[in-house]
C-alpha positions as CSV (number, residue, x, y, z in Angstrom):
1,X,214.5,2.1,-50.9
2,X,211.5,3.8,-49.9
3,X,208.5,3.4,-48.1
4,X,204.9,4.9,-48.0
5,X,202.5,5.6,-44.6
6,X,199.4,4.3,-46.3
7,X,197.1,3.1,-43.1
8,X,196.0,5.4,-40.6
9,X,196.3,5.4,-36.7
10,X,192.6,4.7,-36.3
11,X,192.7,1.5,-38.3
12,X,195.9,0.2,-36.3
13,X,194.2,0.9,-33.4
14,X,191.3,-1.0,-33.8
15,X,193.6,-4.2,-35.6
16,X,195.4,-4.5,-32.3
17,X,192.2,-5.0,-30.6
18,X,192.4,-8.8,-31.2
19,X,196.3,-9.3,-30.3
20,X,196.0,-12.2,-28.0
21,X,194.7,-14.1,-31.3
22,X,198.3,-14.1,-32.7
23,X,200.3,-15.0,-29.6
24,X,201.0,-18.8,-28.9
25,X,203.2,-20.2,-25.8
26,X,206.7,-21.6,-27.6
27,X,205.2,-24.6,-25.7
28,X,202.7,-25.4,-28.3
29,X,205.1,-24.0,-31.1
30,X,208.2,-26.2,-32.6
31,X,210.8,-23.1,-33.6
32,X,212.5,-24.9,-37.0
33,X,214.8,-21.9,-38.0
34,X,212.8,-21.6,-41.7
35,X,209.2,-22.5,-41.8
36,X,206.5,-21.1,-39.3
37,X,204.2,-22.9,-37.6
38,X,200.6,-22.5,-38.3
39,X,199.0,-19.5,-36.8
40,X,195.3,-19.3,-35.8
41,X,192.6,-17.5,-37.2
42,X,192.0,-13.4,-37.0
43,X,189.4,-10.6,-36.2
44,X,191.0,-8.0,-37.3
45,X,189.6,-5.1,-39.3
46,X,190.3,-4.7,-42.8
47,X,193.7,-2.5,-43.4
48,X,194.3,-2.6,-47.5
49,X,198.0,-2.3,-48.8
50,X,198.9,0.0,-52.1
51,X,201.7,-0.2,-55.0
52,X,204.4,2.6,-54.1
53,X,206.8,3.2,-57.6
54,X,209.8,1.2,-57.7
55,X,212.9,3.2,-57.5
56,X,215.9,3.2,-59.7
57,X,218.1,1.0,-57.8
58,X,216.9,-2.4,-58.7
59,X,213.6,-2.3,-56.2
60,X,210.9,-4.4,-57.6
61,X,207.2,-2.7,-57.2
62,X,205.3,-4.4,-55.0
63,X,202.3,-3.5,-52.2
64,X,203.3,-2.2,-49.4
65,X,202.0,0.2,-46.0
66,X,205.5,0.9,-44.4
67,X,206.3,3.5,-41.9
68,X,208.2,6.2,-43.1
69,X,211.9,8.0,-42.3
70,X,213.5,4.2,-42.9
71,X,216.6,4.7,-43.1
72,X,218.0,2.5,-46.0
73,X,221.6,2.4,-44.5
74,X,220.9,1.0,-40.9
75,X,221.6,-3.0,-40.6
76,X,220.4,-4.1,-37.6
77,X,220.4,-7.8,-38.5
78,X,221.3,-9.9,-41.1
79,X,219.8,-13.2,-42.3
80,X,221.0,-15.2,-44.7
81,X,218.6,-17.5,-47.2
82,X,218.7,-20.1,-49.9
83,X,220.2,-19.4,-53.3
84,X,222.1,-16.2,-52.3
85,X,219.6,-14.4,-50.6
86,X,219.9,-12.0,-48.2
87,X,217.1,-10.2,-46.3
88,X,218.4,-7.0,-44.5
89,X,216.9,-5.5,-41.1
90,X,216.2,-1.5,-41.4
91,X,214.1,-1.1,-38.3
92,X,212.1,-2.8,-35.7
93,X,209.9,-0.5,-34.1
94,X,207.2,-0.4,-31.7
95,X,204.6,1.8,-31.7
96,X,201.9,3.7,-29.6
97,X,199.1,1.4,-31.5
98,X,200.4,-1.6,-30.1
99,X,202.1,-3.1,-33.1
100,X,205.9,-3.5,-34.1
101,X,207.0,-3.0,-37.6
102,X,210.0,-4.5,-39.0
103,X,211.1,-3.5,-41.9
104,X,213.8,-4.6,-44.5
105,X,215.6,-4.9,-47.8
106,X,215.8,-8.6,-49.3
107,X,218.4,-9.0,-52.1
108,X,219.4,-11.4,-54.3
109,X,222.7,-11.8,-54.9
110,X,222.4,-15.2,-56.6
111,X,222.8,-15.5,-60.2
112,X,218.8,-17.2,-61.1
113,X,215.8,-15.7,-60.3
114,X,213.9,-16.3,-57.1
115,X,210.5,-18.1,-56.7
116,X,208.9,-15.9,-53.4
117,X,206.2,-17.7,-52.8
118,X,207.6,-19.5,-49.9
119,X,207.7,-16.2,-47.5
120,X,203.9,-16.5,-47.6
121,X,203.8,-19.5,-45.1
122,X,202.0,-22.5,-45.2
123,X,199.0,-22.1,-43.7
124,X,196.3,-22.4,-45.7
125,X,193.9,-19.1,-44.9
126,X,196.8,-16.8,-45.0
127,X,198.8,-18.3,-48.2
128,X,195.5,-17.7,-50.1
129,X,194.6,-14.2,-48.9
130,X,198.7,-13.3,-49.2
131,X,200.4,-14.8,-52.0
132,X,203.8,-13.9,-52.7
133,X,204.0,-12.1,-49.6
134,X,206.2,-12.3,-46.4
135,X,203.2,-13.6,-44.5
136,X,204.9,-16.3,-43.0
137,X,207.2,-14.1,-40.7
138,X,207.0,-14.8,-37.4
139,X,208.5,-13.0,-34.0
140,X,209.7,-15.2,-30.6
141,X,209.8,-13.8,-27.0
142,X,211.7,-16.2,-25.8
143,X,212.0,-14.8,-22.4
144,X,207.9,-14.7,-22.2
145,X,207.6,-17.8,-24.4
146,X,205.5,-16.2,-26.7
147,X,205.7,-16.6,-30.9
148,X,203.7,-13.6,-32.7
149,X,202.0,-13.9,-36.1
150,X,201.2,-11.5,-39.0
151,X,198.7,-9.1,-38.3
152,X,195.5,-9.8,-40.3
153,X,192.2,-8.4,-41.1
154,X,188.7,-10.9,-41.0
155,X,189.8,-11.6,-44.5
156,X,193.3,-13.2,-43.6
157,X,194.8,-10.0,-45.6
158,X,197.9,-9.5,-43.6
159,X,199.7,-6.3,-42.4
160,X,203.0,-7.1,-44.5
161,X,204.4,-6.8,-48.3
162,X,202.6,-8.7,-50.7
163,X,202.6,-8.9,-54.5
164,X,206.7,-10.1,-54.8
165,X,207.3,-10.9,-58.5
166,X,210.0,-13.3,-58.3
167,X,213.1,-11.4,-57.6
168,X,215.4,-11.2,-60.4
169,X,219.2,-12.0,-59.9
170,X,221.4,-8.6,-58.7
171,X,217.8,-7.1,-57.9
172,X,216.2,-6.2,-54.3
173,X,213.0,-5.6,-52.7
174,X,211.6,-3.8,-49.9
175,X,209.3,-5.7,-47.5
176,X,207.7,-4.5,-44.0
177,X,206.0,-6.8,-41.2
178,X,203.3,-5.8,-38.7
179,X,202.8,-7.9,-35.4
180,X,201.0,-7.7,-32.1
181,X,203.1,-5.8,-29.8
182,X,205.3,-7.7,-27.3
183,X,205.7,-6.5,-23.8
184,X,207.6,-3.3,-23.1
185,X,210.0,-5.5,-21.3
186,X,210.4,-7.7,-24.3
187,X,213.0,-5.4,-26.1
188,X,214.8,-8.7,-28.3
189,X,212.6,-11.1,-30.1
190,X,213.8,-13.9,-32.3
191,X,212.5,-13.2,-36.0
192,X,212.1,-16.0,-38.6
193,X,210.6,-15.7,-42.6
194,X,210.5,-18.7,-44.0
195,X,213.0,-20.1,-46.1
196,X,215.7,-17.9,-44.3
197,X,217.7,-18.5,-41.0
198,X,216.5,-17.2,-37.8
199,X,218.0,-13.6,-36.6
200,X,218.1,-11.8,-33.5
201,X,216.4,-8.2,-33.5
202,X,216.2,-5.2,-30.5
203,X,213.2,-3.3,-31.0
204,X,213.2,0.2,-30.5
205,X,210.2,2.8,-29.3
């Protein structure tokens, strides 16, 4: 698995600028352990996503902007989905720009292909910018009460994998996630993508 830096410092900068817009009290927000709720809209600044190759080990090509130095070993959560899928946790960091990344390998170990168009979410503005993305991902402070949403631009393109040809059977793809930053206190967040169970992650940095 590998990943490509393809958005500058500058640019997360400014996309953090509208956090709050992504960050609802658990109050407000039923937690269902697959499907996340509907997020609100975005003011963030455009952030476009590129096509790394695919590797030789099964990886399907999609877009991506990932972080680099992933190391392809580290499982740091686990979650299991439908039809013998499996998405595996590589990192959850935080970073100076006010954002955490998680990335992650999802497999599938079943023996049909995978339709991916679930991960995108349902709502509407984001499913349409983001098909067959992991759009839909959500992070939960539970301790603050707080669910985080995909980062976005004023287009609804989200800071996340997009492009996911349905994943053949014995094959695996690499996705990444960008949200608003949770408090430096906050150090475990619930995570959810749709269509898979909830897991617990630590974020580091």
């Amino acid at each position: 698995m590998s990943f490509r830096l393809t958005t500058t410092t500058r640019r997360f900068a400014l996309a953090i600028a509208a956090t709050a817009a992504f960050t609802l009290g658990l109050s407000g927000c039923g937690d269902d352990g697959g499907a996340e709720p509907r997020s609100e809209g975005s003011s963030e600044p455009s952030v476009p996503a590129s096509s790394p190759t695919a590797g030789d080990k099964g990886e399907q090509q999609v877009g991506t902007a990932a972080g680099e130095n992933v190391d392809p070993n580290a499982k740091l959560a686990e979650a299991r989905g439908l039809d013998g899928l499996t998405l595996v946790i590589n990192q959850v960091k935080r970073d100076s720009g006010g954002f955490v990344t998680v990335q992650g390998v999802i497999k599938n170990s079943g023996t049909q292909s995978a339709n991916t168009t679930a991960w995108a979410g349902s709502e509407t503005a984001l499913l349409a910018a983001n098909p067959n993305s992991v759009a839909g991902a959500t992070l939960v402070d539970k301790v603050g009460k707080k669910r985080y949403y995909i980062l976005r631009d004023t287009e609804n393109r989200c800071l996340c994998t997009t492009g996911i040809p349905p994943l053949m059977a014995g094959k695996t793809t690499s996705v990444f996630m960008q949200f608003p930053s949770p408090p430096a206190d906050a150090t475990e967040v619930d995570f959810t993508l749709p269509t898979f169970g909830t897991t617990s992650l630590k974020i580091s940095g």
